[in-house]
Each structure stands twice: as C-alpha cells, then as structure tokens.
C-alpha positions as a Markdown table, in Angstrom:
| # | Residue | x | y | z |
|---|---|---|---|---|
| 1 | Unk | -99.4 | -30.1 | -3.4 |
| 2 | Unk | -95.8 | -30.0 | -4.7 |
| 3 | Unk | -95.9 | -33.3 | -5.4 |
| 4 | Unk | -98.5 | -32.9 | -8.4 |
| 5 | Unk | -96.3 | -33.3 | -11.1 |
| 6 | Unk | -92.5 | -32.8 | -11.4 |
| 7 | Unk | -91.4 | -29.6 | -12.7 |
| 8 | Unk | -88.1 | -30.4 | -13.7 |
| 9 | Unk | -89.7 | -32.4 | -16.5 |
| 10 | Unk | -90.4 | -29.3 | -18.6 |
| 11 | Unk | -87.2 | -27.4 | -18.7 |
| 12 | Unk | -85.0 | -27.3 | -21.7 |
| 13 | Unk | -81.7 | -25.5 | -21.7 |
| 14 | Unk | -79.7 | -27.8 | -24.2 |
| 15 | Unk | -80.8 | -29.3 | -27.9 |
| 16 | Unk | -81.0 | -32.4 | -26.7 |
| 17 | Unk | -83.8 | -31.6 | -24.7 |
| 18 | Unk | -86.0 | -29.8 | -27.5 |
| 19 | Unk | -87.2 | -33.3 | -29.4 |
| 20 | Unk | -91.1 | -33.4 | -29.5 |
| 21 | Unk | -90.5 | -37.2 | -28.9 |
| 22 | Unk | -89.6 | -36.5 | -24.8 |
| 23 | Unk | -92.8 | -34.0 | -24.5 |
| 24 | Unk | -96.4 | -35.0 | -23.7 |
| 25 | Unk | -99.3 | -32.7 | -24.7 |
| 26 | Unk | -101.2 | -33.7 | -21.7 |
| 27 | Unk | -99.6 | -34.8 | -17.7 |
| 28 | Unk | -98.8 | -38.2 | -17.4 |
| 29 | Unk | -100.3 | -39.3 | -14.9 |
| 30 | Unk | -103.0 | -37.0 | -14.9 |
| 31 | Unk | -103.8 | -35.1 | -12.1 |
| 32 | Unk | -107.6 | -34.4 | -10.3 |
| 33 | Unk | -108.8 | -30.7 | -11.9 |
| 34 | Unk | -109.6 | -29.7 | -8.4 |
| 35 | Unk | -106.2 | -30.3 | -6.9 |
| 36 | Unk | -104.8 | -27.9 | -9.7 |
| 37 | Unk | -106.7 | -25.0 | -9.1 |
| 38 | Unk | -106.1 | -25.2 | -5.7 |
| 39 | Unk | -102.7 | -25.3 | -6.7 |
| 40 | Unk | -103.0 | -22.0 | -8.7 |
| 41 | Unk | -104.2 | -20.5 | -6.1 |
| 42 | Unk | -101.8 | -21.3 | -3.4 |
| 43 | Unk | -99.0 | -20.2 | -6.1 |
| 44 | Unk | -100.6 | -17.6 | -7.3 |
| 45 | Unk | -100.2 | -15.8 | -3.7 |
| 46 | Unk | -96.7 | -16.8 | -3.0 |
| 47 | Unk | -95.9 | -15.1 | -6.5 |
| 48 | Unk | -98.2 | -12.2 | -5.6 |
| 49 | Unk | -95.8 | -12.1 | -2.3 |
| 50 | Unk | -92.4 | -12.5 | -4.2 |
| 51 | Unk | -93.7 | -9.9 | -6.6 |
| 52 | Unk | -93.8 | -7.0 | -3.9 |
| 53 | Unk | -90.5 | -7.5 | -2.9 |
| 54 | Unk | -89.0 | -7.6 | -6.4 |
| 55 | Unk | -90.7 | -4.4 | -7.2 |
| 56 | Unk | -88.8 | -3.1 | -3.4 |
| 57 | Unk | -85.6 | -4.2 | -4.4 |
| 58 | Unk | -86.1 | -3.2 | -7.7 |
| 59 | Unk | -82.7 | -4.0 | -8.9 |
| 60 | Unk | -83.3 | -7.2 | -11.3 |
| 61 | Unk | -86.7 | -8.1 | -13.2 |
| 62 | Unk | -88.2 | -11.6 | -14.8 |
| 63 | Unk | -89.1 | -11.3 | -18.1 |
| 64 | Unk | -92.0 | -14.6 | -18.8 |
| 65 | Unk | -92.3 | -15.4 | -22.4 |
| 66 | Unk | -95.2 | -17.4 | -24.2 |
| 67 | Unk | -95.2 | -19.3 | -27.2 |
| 68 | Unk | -97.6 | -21.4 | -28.6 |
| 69 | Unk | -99.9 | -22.6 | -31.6 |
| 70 | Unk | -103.3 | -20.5 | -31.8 |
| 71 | Unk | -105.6 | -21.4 | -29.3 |
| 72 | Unk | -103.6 | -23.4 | -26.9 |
| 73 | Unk | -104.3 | -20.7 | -24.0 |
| 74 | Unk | -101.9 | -18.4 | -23.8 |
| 75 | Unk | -104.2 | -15.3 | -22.5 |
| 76 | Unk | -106.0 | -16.9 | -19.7 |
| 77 | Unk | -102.3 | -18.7 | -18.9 |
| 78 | Unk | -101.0 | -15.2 | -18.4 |
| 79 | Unk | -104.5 | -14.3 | -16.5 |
| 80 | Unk | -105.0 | -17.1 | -14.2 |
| 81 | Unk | -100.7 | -16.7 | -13.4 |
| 82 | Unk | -100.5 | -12.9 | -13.0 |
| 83 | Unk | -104.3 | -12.3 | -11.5 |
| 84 | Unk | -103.1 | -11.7 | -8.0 |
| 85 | Unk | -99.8 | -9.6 | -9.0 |
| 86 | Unk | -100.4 | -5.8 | -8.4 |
| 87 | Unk | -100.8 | -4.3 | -11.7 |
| 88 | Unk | -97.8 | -1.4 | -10.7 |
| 89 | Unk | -95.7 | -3.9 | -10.8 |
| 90 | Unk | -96.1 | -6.2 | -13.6 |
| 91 | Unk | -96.3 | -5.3 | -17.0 |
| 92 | Unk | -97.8 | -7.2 | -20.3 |
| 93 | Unk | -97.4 | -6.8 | -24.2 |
| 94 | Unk | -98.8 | -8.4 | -26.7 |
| 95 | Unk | -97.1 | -8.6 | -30.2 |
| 96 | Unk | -98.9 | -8.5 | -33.6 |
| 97 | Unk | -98.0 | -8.2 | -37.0 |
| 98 | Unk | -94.8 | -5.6 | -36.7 |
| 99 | Unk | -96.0 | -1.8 | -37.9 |
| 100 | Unk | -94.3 | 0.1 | -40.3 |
| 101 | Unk | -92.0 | 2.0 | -37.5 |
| 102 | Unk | -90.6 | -1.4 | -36.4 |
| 103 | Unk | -90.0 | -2.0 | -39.5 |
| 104 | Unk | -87.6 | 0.4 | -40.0 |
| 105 | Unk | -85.5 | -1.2 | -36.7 |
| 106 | Unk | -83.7 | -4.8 | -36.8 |
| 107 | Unk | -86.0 | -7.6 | -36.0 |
| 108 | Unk | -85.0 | -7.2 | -31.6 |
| 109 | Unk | -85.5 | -3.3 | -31.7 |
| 110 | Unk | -89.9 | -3.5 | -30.9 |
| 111 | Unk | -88.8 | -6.9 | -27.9 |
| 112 | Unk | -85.6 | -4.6 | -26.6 |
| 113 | Unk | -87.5 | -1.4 | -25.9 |
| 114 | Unk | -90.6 | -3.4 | -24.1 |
| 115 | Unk | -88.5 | -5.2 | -21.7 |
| 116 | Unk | -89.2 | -4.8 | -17.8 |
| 117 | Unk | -88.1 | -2.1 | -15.8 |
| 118 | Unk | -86.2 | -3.3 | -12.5 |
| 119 | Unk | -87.9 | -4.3 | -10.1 |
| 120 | Unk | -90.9 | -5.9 | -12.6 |
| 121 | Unk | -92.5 | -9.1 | -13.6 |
| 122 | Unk | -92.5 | -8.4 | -17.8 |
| 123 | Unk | -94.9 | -10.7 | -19.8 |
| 124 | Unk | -94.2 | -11.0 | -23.8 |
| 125 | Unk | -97.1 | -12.8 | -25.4 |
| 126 | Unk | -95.6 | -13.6 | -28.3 |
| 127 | Unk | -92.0 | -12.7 | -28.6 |
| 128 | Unk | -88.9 | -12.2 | -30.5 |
| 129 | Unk | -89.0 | -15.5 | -31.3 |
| 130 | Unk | -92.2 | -15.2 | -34.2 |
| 131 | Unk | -89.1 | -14.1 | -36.3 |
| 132 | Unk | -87.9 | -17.4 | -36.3 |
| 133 | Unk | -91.4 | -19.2 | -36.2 |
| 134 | Unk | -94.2 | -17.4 | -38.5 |
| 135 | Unk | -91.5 | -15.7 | -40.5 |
| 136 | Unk | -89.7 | -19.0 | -40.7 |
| 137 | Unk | -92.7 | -20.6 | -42.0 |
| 138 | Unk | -93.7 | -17.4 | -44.4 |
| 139 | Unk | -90.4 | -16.4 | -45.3 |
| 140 | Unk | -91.9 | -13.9 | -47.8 |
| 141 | Unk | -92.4 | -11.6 | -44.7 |
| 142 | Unk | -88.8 | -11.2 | -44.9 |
| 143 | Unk | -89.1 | -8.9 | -47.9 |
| 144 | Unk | -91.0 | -6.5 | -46.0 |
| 145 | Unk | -88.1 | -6.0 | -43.6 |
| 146 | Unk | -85.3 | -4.6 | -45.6 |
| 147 | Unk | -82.8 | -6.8 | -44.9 |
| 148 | Unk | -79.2 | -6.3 | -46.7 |
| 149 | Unk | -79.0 | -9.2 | -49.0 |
| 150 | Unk | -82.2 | -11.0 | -48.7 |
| 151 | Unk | -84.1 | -10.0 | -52.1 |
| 152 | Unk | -86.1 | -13.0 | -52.2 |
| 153 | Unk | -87.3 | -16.2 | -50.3 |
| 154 | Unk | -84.5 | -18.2 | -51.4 |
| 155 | Unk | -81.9 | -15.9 | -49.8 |
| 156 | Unk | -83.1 | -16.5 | -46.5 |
| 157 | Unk | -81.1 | -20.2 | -46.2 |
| 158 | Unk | -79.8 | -22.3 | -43.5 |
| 159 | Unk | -77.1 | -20.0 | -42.5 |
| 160 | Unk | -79.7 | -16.9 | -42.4 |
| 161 | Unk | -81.8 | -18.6 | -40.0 |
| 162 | Unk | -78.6 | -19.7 | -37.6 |
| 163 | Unk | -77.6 | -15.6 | -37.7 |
| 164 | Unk | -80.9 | -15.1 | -36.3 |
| 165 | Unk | -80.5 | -17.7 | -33.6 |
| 166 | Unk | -77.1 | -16.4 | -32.9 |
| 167 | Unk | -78.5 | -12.4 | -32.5 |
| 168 | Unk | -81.7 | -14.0 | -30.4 |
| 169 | Unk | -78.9 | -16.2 | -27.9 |
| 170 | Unk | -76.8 | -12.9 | -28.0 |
| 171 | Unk | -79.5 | -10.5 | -26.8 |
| 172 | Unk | -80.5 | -13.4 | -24.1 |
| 173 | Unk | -77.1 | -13.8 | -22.9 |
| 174 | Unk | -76.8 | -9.7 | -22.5 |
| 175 | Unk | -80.4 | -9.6 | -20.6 |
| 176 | Unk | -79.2 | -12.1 | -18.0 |
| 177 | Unk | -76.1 | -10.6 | -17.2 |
| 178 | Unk | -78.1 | -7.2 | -16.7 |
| 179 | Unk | -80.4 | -8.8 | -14.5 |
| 180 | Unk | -83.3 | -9.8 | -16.4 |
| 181 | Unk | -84.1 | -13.7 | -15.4 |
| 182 | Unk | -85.8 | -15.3 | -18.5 |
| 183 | Unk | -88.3 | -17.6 | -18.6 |
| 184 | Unk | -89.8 | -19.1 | -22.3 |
| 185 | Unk | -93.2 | -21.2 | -22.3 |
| 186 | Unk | -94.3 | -23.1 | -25.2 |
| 187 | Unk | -97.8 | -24.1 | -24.6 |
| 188 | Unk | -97.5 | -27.5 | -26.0 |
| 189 | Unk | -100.6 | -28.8 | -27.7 |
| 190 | Unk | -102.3 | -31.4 | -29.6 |
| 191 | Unk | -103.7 | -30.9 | -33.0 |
| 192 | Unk | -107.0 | -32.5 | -32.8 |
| 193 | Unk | -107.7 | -30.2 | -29.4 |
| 194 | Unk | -106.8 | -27.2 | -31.0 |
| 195 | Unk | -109.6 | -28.6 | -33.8 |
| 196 | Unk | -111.8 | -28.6 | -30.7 |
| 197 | Unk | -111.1 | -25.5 | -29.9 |
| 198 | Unk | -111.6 | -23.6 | -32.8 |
| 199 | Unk | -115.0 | -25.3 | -33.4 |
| 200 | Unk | -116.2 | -23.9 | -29.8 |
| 201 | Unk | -115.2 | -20.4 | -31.2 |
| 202 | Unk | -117.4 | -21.1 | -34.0 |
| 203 | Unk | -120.5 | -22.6 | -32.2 |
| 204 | Unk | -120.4 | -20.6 | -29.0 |
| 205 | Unk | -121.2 | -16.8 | -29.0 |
| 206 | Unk | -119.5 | -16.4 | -26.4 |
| 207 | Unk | -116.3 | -16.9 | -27.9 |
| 208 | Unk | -117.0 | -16.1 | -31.8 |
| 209 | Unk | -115.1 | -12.6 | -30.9 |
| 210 | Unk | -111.8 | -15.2 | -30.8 |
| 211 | Unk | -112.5 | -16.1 | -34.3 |
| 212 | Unk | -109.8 | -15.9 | -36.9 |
| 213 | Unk | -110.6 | -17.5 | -40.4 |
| 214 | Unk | -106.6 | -16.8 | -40.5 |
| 215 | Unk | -105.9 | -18.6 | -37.7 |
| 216 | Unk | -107.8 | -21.4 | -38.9 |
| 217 | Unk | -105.9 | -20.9 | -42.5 |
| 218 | Unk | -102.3 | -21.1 | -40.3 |
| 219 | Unk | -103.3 | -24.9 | -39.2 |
| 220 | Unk | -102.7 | -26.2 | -42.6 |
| 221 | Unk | -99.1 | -25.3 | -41.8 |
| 222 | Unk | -99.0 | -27.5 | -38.2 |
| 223 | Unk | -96.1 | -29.7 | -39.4 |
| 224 | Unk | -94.1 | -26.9 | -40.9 |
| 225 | Unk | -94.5 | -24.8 | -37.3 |
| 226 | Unk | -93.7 | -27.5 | -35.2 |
| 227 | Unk | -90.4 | -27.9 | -37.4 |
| 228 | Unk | -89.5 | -24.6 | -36.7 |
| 229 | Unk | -90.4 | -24.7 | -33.3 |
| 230 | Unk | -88.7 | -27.5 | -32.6 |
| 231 | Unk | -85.8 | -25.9 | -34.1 |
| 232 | Unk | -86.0 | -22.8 | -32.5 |
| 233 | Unk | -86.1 | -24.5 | -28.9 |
| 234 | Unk | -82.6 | -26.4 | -29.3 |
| 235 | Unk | -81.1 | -23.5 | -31.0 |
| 236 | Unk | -81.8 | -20.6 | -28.5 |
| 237 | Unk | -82.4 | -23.3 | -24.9 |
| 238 | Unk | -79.8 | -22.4 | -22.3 |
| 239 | Unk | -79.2 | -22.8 | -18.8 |
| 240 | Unk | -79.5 | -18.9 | -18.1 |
| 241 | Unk | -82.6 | -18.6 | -21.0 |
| 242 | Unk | -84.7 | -22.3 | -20.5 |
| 243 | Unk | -87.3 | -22.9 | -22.4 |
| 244 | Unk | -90.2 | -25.0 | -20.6 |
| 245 | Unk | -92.5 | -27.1 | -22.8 |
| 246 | Unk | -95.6 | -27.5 | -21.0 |
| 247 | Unk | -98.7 | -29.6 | -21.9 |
| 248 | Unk | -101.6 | -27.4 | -22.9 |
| 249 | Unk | -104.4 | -30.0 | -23.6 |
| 250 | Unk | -106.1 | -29.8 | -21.2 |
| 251 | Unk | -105.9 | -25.8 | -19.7 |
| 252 | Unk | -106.1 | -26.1 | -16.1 |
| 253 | Unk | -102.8 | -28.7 | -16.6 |
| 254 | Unk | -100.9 | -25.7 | -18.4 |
| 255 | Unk | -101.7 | -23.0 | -15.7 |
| 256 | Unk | -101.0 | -24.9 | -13.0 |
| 257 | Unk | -97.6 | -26.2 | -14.2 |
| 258 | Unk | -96.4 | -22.6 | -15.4 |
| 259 | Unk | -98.0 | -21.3 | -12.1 |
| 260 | Unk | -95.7 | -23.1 | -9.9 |
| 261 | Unk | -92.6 | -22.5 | -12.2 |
| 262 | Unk | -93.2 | -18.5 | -11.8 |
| 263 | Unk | -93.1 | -19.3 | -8.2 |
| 264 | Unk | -90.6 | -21.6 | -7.8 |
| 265 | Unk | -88.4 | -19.1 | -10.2 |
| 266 | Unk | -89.1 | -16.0 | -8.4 |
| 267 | Unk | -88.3 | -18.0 | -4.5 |
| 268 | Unk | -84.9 | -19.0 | -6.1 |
| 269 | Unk | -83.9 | -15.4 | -7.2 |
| 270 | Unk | -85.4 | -14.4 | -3.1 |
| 271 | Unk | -85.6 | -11.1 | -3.6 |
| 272 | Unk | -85.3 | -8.9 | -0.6 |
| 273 | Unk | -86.6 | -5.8 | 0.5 |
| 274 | Unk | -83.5 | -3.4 | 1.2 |
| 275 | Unk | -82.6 | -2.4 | 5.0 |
| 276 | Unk | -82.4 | 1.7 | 5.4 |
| 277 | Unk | -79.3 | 3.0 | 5.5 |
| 278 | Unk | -78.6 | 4.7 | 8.7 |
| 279 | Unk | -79.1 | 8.1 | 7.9 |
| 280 | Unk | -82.5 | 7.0 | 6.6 |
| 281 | Unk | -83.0 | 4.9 | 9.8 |
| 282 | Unk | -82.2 | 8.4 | 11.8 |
| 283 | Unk | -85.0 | 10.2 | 9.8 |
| 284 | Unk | -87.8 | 7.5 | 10.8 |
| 285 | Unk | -86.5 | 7.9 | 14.3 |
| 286 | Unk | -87.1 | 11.4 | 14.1 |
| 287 | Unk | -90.2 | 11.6 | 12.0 |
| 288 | Unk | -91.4 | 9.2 | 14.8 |
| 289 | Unk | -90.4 | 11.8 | 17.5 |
| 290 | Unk | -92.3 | 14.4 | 15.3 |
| 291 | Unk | -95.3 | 12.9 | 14.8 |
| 292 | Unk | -95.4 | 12.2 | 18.6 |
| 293 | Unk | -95.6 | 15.9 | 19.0 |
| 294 | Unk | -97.8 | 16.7 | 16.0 |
C-alpha cells in the first residue's frame, strides 16, 4: 500500500511551496476508503513499534503539530494516528484561549514548557502558530498581551507580524538542534465541507456537544484565515520544521496521509534501543546466575 498516494506531495519547507494554488482539498486521484484504513492500520503499528524504541533511547523526541480551520478533524486525526502508541510514552495538549498566567509570559512561554520529554512522541493541537493565525485575524487580542509598543491594532503592522515569524523560525531552529524533530499539519479543507460539517453538529445529537455558535461566527472570516495561513506557512516552512498540507475533505484521506508521514518520519530518525554497557551486561550475567540458585 505505499503506493496510495505520494507523500512527498504534501511537504513544504520553502515559500514557494505554501501557495493554496499547488494544494488540493481532497486526493487526486482518489483512493478506495477501504484501502486507507487498512493503511492506518498497518502504519499505525509500525509507529506503535518505532514509538517503543524512541521512548528506550530516549535521547531525541518528535514534536506533531496540527493546524486547521474548525471542523476539519483534527481530534480523531490525532486519535486514529496515536491510538496504538502507549500512552507512557506519548503526550498531547490542547491549546485554548491563553489564561491570565500565560499572559504574563511572551507569546512561546505556554508551547516551550509543553514540549516532549526525550524519548516522546509530543502532540500540539493547536500551536504556537494561533499567534500568528487567530490573533493575526483579531489583532485586538494583542492588547490583552502587554506587548511594549503595541497600544492599539494599528501598531501591530507588517514588520510586527515578520518579528513574530522570526521568534517562531528561531525557537524551531533551537528545537531541532536539541533533538526535537518537527512535524506541522495543516488539515487542508474546503469551505462548503466544513458547511457540511457544522450542519451535522447541528442536526445530529450525537455531535451537538461539538457545537460552537463561535466557531460558526469564525467562518465569516474564511478568506482572512486562509491569508494568514498562507502566510504563515511560507514564512516559518523549512527543511528542518516542514509544514505538510494535507487534504482534509474527506477524513479517512487526512488520517491516512498523516498516518504514514508519522511513520515514515519516525523510520528515518530509526531510533535504537541502547546496547548495555559492560558492566551492566556483567550484572545480567550475574542476576542470571542468581536467580538460577533462587
């Protein structure tokens, strides 16, 4: 099955590659639903696999980022991925709307102290990078924030904005050289289906606890997100922080393309359980011996 779609097609690590005009909200060509689960599945144990012997080597960590417009599935993206992973060794945070504490810290302080421990898969859903999307779209949050110099909306101009892409490629640059392999997913998806969507929250009970008449408030604002999205993608895509834009239209498409990225991510970094080190070889020759007599 690794011949379903091309993976290579989604990454992004220059500005050139961030134009909506090169990215499809759905595979072309399609591919059979069937096929795709059973490619989740199959992926989904190899990253289960590669996870255990990250968390024994436990001397780097992947840090998966998602991104996306409400309702294009980020939650059962992360659940359908991550389902088989043993729960000591992966870890996930959601962000919301930043509490007072935060705050108090620069924009990176809540993202920095929520990163993976070595040896872990971390999950962000949501990121760092709302404070270039949301709060590029409502820069009156900015006020809240305490920012030297930005007293009102109009301070927050073109050269603002590129400071905060510069701190964001910054702290990126300073995670991979620690260790921490980055990988950024935009769930890439249509208008009309996130119409659809939001409708089946409305009619089905099952799903009215997902309602948000905020959310539904936010999609008045589609061009002016995908503006800064767009932006945000060529400013901050590089070959050591990619972003990958997958299609999210149609769900089982979106897990089973960021399924098989995780893996193929986490087979390229091979991580390796360590050999003992002779003394500790010694001891399990002699704990052996003991338990032979015990």
């Amino acid at each position: 099955m690794s011949d379903l779609f091309d993976t290579a097609a989604f990454r992004v690590t220059d500005r050139a590659g961030a134009s909506w005009k090169k990215h499809a909200t759905t595979l072309h060509p399609r591919v059979d639903k069937d096929l795709l689960k059973r490619s989740v599945e199959k992926d989904r144990d190899r990253i289960a696999e590669l996870q255990r012997r990250l968390f024994a080597e436990r001397t780097r960590a992947l840090l998966v980022i998602f991104q996306a417009m409400d309702a294009a599935g980020k939650d059962s993206c992360i659940d359908h991925v991550l389902s088989g992973v043993n729960p000591q060794g992966c870890q996930v945070w959601s962000f919301k709307a930043p509490s007072s504490e935060e705050l108090a810290h620069d924009f990176l302080w809540r993202h920095a102290k929520s990163l993976p421990e070595r040896g872990m898969i971390g999950v962000h859903n949501r990121s760092h990078y709302e404070e270039v999307l949301v709060v590029k779209v409502h820069p009156e949050y900015l006020l809240g924030q305490r920012i030297p110099g930005i007293t009102s909306v109009k301070d927050a101009d073109a050269a603002f904005w590129e400071q905060r892409y510069a701190s964001i490629r910054a702290f990126e640059e300073h995670l991979a050289r620690q260790g921490v392999t980055l990988m950024k997913f935009h769930l890439h998806m249509g208008r009309d289906v996130q119409r659809k969507r939001f409708q089946e929250r409305l009619e089905d009970p099952e799903k009215n606890w997902k309602f948000s008449l905020g959310d539904v408030k936010e999609r008045a604002l589609w061009d002016p997100y995908m503006d800064a999205y767009e932006q945000a993608i060529a400013a901050t895509a590089t070959p050591h922080a990619p972003w990958f834009i997958v299609p999210a239209d149609e769900q089982w498409e979106s897990r089973a393309i960021v399924c098989r990225l995780v893996r193929e991510q986490l087979e390229a970094m091979d991580p390796q359980v360590p050999r003992l080190s002779p003394k500790a070889a010694q001891e399990l020759k002699e704990a052996a011996a003991l338990l032979k007599e015990a």
